[in-house]
N, CA, C and O atoms as a GROMACS GRO file, in nm:
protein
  220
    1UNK      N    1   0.084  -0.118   0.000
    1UNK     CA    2   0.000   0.000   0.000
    1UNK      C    3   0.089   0.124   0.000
    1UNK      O    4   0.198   0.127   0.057
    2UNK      N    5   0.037   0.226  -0.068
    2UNK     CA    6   0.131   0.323  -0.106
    2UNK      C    7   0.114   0.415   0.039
    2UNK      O    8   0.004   0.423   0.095
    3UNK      N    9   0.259   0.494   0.100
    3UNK     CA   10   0.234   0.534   0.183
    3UNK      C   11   0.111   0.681   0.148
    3UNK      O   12  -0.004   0.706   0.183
    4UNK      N   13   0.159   0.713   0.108
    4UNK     CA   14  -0.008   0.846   0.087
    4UNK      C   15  -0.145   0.816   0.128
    4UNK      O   16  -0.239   0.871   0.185
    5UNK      N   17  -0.118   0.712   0.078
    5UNK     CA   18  -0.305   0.674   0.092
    5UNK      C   19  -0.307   0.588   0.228
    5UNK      O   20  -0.418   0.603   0.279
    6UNK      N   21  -0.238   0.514   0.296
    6UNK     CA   22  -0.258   0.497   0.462
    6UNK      C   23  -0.261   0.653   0.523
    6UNK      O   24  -0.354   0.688   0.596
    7UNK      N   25  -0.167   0.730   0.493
    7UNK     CA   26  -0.202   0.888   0.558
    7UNK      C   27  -0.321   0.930   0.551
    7UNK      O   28  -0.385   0.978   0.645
    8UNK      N   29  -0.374   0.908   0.400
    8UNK     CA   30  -0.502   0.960   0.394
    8UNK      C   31  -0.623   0.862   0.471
    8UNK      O   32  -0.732   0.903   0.511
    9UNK      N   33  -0.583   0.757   0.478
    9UNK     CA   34  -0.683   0.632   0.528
    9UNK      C   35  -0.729   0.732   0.674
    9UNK      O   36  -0.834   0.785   0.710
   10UNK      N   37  -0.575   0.721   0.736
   10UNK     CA   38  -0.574   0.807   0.870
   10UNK      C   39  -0.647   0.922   0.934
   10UNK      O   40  -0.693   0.938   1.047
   11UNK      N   41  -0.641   1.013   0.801
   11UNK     CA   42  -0.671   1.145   0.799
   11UNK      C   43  -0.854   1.125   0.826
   11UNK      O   44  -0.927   1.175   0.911
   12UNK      N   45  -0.887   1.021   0.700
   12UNK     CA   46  -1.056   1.042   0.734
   12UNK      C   47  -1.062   0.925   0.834
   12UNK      O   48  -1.160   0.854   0.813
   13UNK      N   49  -0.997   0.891   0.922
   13UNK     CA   50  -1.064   0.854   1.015
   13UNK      C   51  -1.049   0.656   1.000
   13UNK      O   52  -1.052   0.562   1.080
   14UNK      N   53  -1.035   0.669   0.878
   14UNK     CA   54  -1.081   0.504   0.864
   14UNK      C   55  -0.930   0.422   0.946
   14UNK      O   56  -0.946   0.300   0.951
   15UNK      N   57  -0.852   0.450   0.982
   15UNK     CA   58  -0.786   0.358   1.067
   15UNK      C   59  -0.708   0.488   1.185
   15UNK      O   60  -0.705   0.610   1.188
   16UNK      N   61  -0.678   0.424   1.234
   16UNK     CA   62  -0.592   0.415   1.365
   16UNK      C   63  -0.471   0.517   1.384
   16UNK      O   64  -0.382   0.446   1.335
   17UNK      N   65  -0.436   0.579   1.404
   17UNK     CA   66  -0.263   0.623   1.412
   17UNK      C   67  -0.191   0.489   1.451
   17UNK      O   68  -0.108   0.437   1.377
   18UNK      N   69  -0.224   0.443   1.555
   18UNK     CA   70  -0.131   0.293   1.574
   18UNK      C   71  -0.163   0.176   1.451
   18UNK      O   72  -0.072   0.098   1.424
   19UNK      N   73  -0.294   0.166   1.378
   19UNK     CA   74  -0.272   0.086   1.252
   19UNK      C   75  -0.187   0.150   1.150
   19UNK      O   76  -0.121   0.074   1.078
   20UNK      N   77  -0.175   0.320   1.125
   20UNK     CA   78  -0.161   0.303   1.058
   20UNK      C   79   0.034   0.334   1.018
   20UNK      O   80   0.089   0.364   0.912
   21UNK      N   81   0.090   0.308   1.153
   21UNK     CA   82   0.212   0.297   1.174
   21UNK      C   83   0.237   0.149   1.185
   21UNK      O   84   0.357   0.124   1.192
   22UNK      N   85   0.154   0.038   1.188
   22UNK     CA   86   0.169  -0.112   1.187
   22UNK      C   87   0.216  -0.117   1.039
   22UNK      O   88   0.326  -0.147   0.991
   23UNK      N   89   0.075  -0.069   0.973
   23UNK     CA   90   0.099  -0.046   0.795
   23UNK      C   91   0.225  -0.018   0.750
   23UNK      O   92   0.286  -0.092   0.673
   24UNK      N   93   0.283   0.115   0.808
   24UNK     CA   94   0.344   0.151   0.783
   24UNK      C   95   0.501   0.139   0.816
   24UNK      O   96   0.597   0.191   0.758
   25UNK      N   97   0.495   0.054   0.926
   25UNK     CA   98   0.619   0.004   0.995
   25UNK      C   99   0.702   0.107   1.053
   25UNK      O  100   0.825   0.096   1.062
   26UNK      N  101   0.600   0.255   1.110
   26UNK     CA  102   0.659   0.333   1.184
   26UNK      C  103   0.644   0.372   1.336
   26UNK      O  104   0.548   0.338   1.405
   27UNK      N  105   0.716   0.423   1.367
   27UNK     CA  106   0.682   0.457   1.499
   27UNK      C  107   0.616   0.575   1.551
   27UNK      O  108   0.591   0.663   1.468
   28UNK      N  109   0.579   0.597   1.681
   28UNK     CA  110   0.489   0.715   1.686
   28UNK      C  111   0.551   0.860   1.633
   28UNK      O  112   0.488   0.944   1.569
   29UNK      N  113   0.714   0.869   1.684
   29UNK     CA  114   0.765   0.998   1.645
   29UNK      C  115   0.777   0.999   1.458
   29UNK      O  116   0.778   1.110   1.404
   30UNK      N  117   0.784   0.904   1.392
   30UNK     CA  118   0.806   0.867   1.262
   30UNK      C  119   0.662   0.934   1.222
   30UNK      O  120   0.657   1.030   1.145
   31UNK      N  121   0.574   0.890   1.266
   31UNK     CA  122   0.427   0.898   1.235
   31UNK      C  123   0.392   1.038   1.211
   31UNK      O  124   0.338   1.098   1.118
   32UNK      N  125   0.451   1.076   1.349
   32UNK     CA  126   0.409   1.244   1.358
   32UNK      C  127   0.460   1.264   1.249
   32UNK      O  128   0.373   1.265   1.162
   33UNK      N  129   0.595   1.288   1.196
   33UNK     CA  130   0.684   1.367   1.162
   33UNK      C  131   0.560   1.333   0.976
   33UNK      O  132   0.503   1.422   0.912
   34UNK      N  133   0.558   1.214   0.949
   34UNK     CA  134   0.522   1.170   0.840
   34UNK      C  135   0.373   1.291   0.805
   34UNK      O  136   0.342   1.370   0.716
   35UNK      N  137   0.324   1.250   0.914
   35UNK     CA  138   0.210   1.286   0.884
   35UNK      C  139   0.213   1.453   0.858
   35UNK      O  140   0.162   1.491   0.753
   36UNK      N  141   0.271   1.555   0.949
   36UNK     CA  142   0.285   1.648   0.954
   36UNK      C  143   0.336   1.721   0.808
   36UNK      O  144   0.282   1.815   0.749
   37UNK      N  145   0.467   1.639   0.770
   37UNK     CA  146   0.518   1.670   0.597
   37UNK      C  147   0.457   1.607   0.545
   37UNK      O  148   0.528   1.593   0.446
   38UNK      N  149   0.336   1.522   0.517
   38UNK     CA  150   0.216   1.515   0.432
   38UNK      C  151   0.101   1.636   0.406
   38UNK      O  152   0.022   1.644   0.311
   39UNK      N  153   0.119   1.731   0.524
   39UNK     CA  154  -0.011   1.784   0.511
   39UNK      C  155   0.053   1.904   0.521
   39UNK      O  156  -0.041   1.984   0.527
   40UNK      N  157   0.149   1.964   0.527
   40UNK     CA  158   0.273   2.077   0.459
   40UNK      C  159   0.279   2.076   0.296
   40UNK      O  160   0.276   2.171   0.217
   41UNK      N  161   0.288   1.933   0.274
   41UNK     CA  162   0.286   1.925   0.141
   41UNK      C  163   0.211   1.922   0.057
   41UNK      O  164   0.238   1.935  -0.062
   42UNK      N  165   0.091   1.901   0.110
   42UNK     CA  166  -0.054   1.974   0.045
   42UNK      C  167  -0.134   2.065   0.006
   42UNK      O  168  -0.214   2.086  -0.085
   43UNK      N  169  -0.067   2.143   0.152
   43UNK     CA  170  -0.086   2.291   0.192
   43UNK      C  171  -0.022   2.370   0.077
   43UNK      O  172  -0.107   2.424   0.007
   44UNK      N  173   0.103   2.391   0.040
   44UNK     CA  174   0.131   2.445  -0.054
   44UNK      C  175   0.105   2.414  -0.193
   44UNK      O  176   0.124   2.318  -0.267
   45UNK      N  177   0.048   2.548  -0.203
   45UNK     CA  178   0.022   2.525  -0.430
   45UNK      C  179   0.101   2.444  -0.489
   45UNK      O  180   0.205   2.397  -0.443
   46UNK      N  181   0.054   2.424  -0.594
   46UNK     CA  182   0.150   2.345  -0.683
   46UNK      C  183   0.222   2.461  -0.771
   46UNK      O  184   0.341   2.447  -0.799
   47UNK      N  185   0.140   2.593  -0.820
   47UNK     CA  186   0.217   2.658  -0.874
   47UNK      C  187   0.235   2.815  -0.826
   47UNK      O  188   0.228   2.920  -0.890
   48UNK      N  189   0.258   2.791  -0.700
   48UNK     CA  190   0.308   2.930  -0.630
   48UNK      C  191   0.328   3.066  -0.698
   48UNK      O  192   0.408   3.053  -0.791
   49UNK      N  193   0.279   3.202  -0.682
   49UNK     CA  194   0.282   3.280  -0.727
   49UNK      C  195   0.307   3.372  -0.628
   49UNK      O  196   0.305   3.342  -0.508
   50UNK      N  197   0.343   3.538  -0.692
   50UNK     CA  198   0.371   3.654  -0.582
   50UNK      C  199   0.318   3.786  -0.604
   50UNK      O  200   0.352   3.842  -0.709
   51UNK      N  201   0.247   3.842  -0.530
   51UNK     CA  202   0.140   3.940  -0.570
   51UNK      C  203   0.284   4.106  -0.494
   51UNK      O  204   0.331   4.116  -0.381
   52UNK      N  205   0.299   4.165  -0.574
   52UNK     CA  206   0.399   4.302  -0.551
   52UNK      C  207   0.289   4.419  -0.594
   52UNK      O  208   0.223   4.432  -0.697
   53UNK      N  209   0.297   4.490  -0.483
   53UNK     CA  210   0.250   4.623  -0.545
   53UNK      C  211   0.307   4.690  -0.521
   53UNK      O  212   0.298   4.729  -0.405
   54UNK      N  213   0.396   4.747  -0.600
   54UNK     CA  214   0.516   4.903  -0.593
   54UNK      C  215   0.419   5.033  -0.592
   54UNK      O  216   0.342   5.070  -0.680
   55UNK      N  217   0.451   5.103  -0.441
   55UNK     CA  218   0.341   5.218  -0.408
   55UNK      C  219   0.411   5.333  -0.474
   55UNK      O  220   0.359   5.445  -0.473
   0.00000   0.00000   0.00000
């Protein structure tokens, strides 16, 4: 199982933080860390832009 989609399994609820570090063969600090740069990495656009207004 691809790791993304146990994160996401996680996210809605359908398993466990402890299943889904069984899945995943991580540990709780692993988990955090995983989960946390999953949803950092979502958070940002895919194509980032920058709004300047010279007064």
């Amino acid at each position: 199982m691809e790791k993304q989609k146990v994160i996401e399994a996680y996210r809605r609820g359908l398993i466990t933080l402890q299943e889904c570090g069984q899945i995943l063969g991580a540990d709780k600090s692993q988990l955090d860390e995983l989960v946390t740069i999953e949803h950092v990495r979502r958070s940002v656009p895919t194509k980032p832009y920058v709004v300047a207004d010279n007064l």
